[in-house]
N, C-alpha and C positions, 0 to 999 in steps of 0.2 A: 347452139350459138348461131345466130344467124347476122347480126347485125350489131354492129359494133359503131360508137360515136368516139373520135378521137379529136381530143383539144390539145390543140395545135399543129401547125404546119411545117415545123420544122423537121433534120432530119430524122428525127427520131420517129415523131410521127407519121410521115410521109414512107416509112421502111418498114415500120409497122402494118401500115396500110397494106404494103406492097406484100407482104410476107401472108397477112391476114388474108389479100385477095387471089394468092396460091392455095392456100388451105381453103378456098371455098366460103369464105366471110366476106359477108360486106360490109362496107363500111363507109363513112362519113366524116369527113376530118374538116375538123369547125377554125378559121382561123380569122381574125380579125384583121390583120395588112395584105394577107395574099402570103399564097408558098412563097417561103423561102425567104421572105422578109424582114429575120432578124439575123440572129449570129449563124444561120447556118447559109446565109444568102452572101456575108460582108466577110470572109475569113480565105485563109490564103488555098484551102484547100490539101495541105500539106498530109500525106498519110508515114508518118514514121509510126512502125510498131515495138520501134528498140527503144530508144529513150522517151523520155519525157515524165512529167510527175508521175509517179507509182510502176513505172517501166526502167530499169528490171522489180519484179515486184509482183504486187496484187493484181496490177491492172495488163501484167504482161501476158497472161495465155488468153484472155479476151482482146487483146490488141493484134496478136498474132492471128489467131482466127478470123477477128473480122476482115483483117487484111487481106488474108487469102479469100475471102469474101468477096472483097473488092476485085480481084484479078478473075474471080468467077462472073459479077456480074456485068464485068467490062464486056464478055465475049456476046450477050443476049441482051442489056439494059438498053441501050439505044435502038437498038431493033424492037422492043415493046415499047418503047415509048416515044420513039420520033424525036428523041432528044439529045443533041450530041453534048458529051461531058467533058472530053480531054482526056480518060485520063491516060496515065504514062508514068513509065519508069525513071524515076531523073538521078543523080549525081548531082553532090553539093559540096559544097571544098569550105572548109571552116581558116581560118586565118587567125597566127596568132601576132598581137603586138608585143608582149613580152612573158618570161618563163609563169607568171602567175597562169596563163592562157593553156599552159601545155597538159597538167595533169587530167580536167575536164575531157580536153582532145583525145590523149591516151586512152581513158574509158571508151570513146567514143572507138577508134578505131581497133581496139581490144573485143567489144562488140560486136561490132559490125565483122570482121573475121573472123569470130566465129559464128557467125550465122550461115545460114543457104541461106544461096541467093543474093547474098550481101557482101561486099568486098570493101576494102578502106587501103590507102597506102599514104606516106610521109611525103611532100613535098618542100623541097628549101628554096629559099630566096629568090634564088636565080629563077628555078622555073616556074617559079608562083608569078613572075613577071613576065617571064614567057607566056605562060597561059591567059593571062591578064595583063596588058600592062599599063588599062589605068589603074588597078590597084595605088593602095598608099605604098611611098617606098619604103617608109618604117616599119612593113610586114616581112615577120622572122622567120615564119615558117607556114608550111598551110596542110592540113590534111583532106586529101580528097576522100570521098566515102560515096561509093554507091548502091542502089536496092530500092532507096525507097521510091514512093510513088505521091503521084499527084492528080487532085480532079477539082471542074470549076464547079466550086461550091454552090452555086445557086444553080445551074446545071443540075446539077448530080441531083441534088433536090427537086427539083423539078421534075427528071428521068421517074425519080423512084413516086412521085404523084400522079405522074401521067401514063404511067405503066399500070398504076393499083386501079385508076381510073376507068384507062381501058378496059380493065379486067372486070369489075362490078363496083367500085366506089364511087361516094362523090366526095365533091370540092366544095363545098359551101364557107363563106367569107360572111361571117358575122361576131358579133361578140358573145359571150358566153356568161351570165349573172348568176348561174344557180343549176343546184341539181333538185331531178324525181325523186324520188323513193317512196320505196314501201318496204318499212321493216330495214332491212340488213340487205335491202337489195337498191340499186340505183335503176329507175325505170324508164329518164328520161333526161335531157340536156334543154335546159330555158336558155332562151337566146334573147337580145333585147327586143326583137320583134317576133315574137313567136316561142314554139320548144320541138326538140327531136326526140321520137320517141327512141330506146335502144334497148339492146339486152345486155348491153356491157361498155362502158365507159371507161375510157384510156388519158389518163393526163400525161401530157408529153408537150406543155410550154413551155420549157425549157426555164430562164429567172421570174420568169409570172406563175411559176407549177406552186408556189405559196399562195398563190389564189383561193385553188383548190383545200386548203386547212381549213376553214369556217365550212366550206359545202361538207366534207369527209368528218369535222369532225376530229384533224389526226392532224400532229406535227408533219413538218415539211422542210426540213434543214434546207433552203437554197437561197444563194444569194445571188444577187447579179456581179459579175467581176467583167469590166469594162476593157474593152479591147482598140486601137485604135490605129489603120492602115494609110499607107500614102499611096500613092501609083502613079510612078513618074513617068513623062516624054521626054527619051531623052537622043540626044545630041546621036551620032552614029549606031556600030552595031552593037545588040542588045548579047549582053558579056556571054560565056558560053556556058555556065554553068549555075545554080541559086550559089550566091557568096553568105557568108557569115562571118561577124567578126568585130570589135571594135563598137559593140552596143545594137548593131544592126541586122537586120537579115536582109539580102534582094532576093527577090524570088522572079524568076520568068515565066511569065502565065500567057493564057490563049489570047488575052485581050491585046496581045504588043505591046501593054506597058510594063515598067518594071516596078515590082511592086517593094514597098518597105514598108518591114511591119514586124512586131506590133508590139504595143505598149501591153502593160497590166495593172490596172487600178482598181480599188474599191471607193468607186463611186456612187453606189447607188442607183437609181434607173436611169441616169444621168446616160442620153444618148448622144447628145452633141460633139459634136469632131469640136476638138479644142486647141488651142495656139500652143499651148503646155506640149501637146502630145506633137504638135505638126513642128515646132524644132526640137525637141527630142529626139522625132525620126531622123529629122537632115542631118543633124549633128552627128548622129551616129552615122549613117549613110554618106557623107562626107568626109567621115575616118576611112571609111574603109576605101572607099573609090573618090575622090578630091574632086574629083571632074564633075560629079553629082550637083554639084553649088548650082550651076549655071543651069538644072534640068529644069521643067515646066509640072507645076505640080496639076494633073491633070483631075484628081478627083482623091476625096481626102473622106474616107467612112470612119464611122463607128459603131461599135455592136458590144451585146451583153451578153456574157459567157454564164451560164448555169455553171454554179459551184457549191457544192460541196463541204462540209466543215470538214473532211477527210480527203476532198481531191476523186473519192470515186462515185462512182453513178448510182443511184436508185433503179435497178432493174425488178418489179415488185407487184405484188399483189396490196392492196391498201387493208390495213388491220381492220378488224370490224367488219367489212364488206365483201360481200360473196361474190361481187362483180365489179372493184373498181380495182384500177389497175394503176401504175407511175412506170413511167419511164424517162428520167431524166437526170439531170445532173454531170453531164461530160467532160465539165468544163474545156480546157483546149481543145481536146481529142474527140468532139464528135460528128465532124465529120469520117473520121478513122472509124468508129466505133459505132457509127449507126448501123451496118448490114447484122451486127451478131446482134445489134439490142432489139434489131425491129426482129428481126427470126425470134430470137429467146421471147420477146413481148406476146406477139401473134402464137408463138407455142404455148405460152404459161393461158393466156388467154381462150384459148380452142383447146387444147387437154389436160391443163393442171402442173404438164412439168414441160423440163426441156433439156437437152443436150449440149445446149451453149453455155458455155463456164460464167457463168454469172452467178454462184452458190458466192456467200458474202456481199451482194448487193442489195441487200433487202434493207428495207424502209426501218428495221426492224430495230438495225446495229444502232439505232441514235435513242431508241428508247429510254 
């Protein structure tokens, strides 16, 4: 194997690359807006490995792994690649407005103590207003929880391109119409102005990897599930920990602003930031901290989450063909989950198997 073509630039592909150009492959990652350009460029950057769809669960020992993933590549990633990411350990304190709010919380902090590395304790009233006190005063209680970690998502993306890059990839910005072959082999990538030749082809577009069914030939369960962020300017200092709570999440990110987010729709390719989704955010963002009314909405994204009819990834070799490859479908979690998809991709790709718990991800379970 020498030369690998990967469609798309997000973080999958771009980890892939990175992982590909450790093991001595090169490669080619073809994307149409530039790295990091859709949902792995526009999302809050959040790495929990405890909760979230199919965590505790199926998707929890590849959540865990990547994770520490992440705290490995913190120590060397911006040193390969001249790119600073953020990231960092943070604490988040969830807030309840009444006793429906508590049992959810309870798992959460049941969880998190029992994990390494991970701690949670009970907050009451008083000191939730201590810790906060623009907080809404109608908040009952609040549980603090910390472990998990954070990185800027177009950053971190970008690190892991310009590190694969360094190493022997390129970056090529075009669109992709069609694949080579010969026989039960892909032997090249058509572009609208031209083609790349390759000896193994990786789709990893994340809600566009149903492109790819017509070239392959092979179902492709993904659909786009639509995301949508605010990131306010606001008024004094920026609160001291991500809040949750009352419909909202803030998040405190490298940019200075604070961020709220995010919605979940099936829209369709639909990428437009919408009036729906921008009070939505406030409304809930003004439950939890009142003071938010008066913030200045400084930049309002949208982006489309690969999902899944199951909630978990296609980690896979594609049926039928000796050389085509899938890696996609993360939906929330792939910025979390790209270090063990692009390792497991780059392995299954360069020897046939791999070590990263991704046994039950295959293309296969939708047959």
């Amino acid at each position: 194997m020498t030369h690998v073509a990967i469609i798309g630039g997000g973080a999958m592909g771009c980890s892939a690359a990175y992982y590909l150009a450790k093991a001595g492959v090169q490669s080619t990652f073809i994307e149409s807006e530039g790295i990091g350009s859709q949902a792995s460029g526009y999302n809050a950057g959040g790495l929990n490995p405890l909760t979230g769809e199919g965590i505790p669960g199926l998707l929890g020992e590849i959540a865990a792994t990547s994770f520490a993933m992440h705290a490995k590549l913190a120590q060397t990633l911006e040193e390969e690649s001249g790119v600073e990411y953020h990231h960092k350990s943070i604490a988040f304190v969830t807030v309840a407005f009444d006793d429906a709010d508590i049992p959810g919380m309870q798992m959460t902090h049941d969880i998190f103590e029992g994990a390494d590395g991970f701690n949670a304790h009970w907050i009451d009233a008083a000191d939730l207003r201590q810790l906060e006190p623009r907080l809404n005063p109608e908040a009952q209680r609040g549980l603090y929880a910390y472990g998990n970690a954070i990185v800027s998502g177009y950053e971190f993306t970008n690190a892991l391109a310009r590190a694969a890059e360094r190493m022997s990839a390129e970056i090529k910005q075009a669109t992709v119409v069609s694949l080579r072959a010969d026989g039960d082999r892909v032997t090249g990538v058509v572009l609208e102005d031209g083609a790349i030749d390759c000896d193994a082809v990786l789709v990893a577009s994340g809600p566009w990897s149903g492109k790819a069914e017509e070239w392959l030939g092979i179902d492709i369960p993904i659909e786009p599930y639509k995301g949508e962020i605010l990131r306010l300017r606001i008024d004094g200092d920026m609160p001291p920990y991500d809040f949750s709570g009352g419909g909202a999440n803030l998040h405190l990110r490298a940019d200075g602003l604070l961020w709220v987010g995010a919605t979940e729709e099936r829209k369709g390719f639909d990428r437009e930031p919408s009036d729906y989704a921008r009070s939505t955010l406030m409304r809930g963002a003004t439950k939890l901290m009142p003071c938010l009314e008066s913030a200045e909405i400084a930049r309002h994204t949208a982006c489309l989450r690969p999902l899944t009819p199951d909630w978990l990834p296609i980690v896979s070799a594609a049926p039928g063909w000796d050389n085509a490859y899938l890696a996609t479908g993360a939906g929330k979690k792939g910025i979390l989950l790209a270090p063990a998809i692009g390792k497991a991709t780059a392995d299954i790709i360069t020897t046939g198997a791999t070590d990263m718990p991704v046994s039950g991800f295959g293309i296969e379970r939708f047959a």
